[in-house]
C-alpha positions as CSV (number, residue, x, y, z in Angstrom):
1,X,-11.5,19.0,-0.1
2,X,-10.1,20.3,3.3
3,X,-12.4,18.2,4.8
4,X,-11.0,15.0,3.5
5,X,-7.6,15.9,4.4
6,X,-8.3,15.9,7.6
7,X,-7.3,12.2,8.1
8,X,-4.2,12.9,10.0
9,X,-0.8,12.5,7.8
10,X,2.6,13.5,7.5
11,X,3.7,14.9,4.1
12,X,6.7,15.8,3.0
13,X,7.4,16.9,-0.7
14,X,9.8,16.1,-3.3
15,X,13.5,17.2,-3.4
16,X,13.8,17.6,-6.9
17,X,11.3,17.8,-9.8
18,X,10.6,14.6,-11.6
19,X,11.8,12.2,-8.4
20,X,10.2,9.7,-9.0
21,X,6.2,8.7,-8.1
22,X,5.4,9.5,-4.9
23,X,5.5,7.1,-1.8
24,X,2.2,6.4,-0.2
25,X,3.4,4.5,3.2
26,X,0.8,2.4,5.2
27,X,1.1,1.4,8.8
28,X,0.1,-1.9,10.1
29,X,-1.9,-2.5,13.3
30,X,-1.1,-0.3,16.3
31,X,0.9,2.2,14.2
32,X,0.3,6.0,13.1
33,X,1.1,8.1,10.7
34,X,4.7,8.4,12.0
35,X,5.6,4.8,12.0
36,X,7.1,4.2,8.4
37,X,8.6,7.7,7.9
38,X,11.9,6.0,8.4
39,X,11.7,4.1,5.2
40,X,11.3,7.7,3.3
41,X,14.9,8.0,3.6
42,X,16.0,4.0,2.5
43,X,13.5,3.5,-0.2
44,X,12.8,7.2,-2.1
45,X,14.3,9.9,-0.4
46,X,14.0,13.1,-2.8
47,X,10.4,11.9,-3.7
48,X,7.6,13.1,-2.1
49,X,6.1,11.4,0.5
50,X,2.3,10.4,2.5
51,X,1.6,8.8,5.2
52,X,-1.5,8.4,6.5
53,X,-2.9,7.5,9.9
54,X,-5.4,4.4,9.5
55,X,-9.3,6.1,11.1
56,X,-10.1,2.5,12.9
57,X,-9.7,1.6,16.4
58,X,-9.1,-2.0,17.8
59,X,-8.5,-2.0,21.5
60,X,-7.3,1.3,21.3
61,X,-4.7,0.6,18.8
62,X,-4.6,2.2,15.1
63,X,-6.1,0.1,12.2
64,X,-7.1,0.6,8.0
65,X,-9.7,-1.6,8.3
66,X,-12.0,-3.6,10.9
67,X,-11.4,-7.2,11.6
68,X,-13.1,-10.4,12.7
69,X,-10.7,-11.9,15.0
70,X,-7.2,-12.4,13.8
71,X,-6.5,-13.4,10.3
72,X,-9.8,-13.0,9.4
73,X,-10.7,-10.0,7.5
74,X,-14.0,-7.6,7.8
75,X,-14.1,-7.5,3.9
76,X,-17.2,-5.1,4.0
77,X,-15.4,-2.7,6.1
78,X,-12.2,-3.3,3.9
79,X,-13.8,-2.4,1.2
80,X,-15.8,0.8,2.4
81,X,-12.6,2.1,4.2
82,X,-10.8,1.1,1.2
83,X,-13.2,3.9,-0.7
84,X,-12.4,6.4,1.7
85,X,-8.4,6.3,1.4
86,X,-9.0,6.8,-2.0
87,X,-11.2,9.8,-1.6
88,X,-8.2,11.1,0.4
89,X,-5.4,10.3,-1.9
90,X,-7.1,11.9,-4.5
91,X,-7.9,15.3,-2.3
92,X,-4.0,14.7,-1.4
93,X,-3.1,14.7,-5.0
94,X,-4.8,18.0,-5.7
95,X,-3.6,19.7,-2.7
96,X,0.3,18.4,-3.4
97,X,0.2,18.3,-6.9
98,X,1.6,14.6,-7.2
99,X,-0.1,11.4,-9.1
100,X,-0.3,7.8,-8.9
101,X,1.2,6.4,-5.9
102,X,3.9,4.2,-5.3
103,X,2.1,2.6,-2.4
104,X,4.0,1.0,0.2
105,X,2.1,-1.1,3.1
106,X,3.0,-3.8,6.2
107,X,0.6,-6.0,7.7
108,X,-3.0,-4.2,7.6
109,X,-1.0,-1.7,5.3
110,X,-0.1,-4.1,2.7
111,X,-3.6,-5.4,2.9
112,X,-5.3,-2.2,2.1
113,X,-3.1,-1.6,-0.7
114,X,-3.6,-4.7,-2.2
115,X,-7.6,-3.4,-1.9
116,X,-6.8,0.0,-3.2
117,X,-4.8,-1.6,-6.5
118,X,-8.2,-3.7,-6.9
119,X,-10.9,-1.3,-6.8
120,X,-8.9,1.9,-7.7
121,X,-6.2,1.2,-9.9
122,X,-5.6,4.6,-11.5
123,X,-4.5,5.9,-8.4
124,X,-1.4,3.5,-8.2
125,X,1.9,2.8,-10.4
126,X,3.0,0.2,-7.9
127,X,2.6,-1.7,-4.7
128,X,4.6,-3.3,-2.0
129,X,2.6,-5.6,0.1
130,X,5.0,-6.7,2.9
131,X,3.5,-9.2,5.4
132,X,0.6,-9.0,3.7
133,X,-2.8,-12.0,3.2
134,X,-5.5,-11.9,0.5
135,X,-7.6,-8.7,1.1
136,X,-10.9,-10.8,0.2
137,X,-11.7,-14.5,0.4
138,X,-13.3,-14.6,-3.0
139,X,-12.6,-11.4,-5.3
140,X,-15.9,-9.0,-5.6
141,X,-17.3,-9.0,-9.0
142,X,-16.8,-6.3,-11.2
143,X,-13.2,-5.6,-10.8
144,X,-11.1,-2.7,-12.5
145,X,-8.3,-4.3,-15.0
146,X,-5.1,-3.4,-12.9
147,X,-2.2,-3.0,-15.3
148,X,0.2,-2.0,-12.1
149,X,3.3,-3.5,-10.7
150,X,3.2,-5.6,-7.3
151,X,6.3,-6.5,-5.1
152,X,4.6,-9.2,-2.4
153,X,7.2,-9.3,0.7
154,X,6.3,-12.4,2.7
155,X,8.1,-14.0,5.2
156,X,8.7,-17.8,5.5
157,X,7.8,-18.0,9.2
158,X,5.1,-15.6,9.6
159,X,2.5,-17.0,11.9
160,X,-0.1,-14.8,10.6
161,X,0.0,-15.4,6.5
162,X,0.8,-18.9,5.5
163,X,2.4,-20.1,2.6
164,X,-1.4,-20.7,0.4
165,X,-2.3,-17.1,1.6
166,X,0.8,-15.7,-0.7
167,X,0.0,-18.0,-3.3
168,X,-3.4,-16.7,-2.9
169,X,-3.1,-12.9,-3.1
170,X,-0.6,-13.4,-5.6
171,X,-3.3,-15.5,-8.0
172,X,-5.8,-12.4,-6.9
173,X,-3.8,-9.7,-8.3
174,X,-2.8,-11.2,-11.3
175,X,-6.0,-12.1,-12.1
176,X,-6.8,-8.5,-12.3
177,X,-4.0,-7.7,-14.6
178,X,-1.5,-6.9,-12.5
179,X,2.3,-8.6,-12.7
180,X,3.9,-9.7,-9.5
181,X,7.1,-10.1,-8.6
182,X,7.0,-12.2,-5.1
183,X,10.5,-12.6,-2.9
184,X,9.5,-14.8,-0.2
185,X,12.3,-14.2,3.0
186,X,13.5,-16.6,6.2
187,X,11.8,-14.3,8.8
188,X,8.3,-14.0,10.0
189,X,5.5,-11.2,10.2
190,X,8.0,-8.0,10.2
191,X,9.6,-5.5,7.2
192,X,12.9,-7.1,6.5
193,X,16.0,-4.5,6.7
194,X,18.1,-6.4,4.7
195,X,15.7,-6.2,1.9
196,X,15.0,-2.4,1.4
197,X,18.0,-1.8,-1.1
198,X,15.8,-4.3,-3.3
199,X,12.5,-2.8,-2.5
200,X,14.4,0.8,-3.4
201,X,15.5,-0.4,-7.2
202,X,11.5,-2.2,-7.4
203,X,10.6,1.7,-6.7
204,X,12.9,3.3,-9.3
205,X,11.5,1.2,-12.0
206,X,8.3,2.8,-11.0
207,X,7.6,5.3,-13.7
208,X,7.4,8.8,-12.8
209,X,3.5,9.3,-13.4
210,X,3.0,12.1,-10.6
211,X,4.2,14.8,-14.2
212,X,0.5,14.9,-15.3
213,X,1.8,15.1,-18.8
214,X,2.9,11.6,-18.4
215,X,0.3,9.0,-18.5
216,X,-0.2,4.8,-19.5
């Protein structure tokens, strides 16, 4: 168990029981585990909070997951990386004493989320995918049902996910179960200030799963 906590992280606990479901905060390319700890404070701030340092290098810059060239995804690697976050969310959860993550991603973030709400479910209550493109061309077979809430962030004018990649993921993760809300804003491939009091309420209707007495 210590083993798989060695994934460098920054965790800071709740500040009153029953604060909600924790955050789960992933960086996009180039970032580390410090990079999102600001939103702590604007989205959740007396629930506990992870953040985890994405293990794969690109050109010496910090990555989830492998890809091809830009906007094109290494889906094998997304999906065995994928399997390894969740390996360390759930030695996290043991260690912590939380459950089901309210995971928050940007970019390669948001991409790996969307992975981890597809093949391991029970680990989430929600997701926010901000800047964030279909983790997989065509869904693998097989799938867990995903009865979890999605918020999908995407700007208008992002050069990197175009307007049929949001239709896209959204069609993926509501194939799986999963209902999506979508809020589509003027700007381009970057985590919108102005929108973090509505990411915040999305969060509070999370339900407050980490109690282990509380379940589906």
């Amino acid at each position: 168990m210590k083993q798989q906590l060695e994934r460098p992280h920054v965790w800071r606990p709740g500040t009153t029981p029953h604060a909600g479901p924790p955050l789960l905060l992933l960086h996009g390319t180039g970032g580390d585990e410090t990079s999102l700890t600001y939103l702590h404070a604007a989205l959740a701030p007396e629930a506990p909070m992870l953040s985890p340092r994405g293990t794969v290098q690109e050109n010496g810059m910090n990555r989830f997951f492998r890809r091809l060239a830009e906007g094109v995804l290494d889906e094998a690697d997304l999906t065995t990386q994928t399997h390894e976050l969740a390996a360390f969310l759930l030695a996290a959860q043991e260690a912590y004493g939380v459950r089901r993550w309210v995971a928050v991603g940007f970019s390669n973030g948001a991409n790996i989320a969307t992975a981890l709400l597809l093949h391991h479910p029970d680990l989430l209550s929600a997701v926010i995918a901000i800047a964030a493109m279909p983790p997989y061309r065509r869904l693998p077979d097989r799938l867990p049902v995903a009865r979890r809430r999605a918020l999908v962030v995407n700007g208008t004018e992002d050069p990197l996910v175009s307007d049929a990649m949001t239709s896209t993921l959204v069609s993926q993760l509501r194939s799986v179960g999963t209902a999506v809300e979508l809020i589509r804003h003027p700007g381009g491939h970057e985590i919108p200030d102005g929108l973090l009091p509505t990411l915040a309420a999305f969060i509070r209707r999370a339900p407050a799963v980490q109690d282990p007495a509380v379940d589906d």
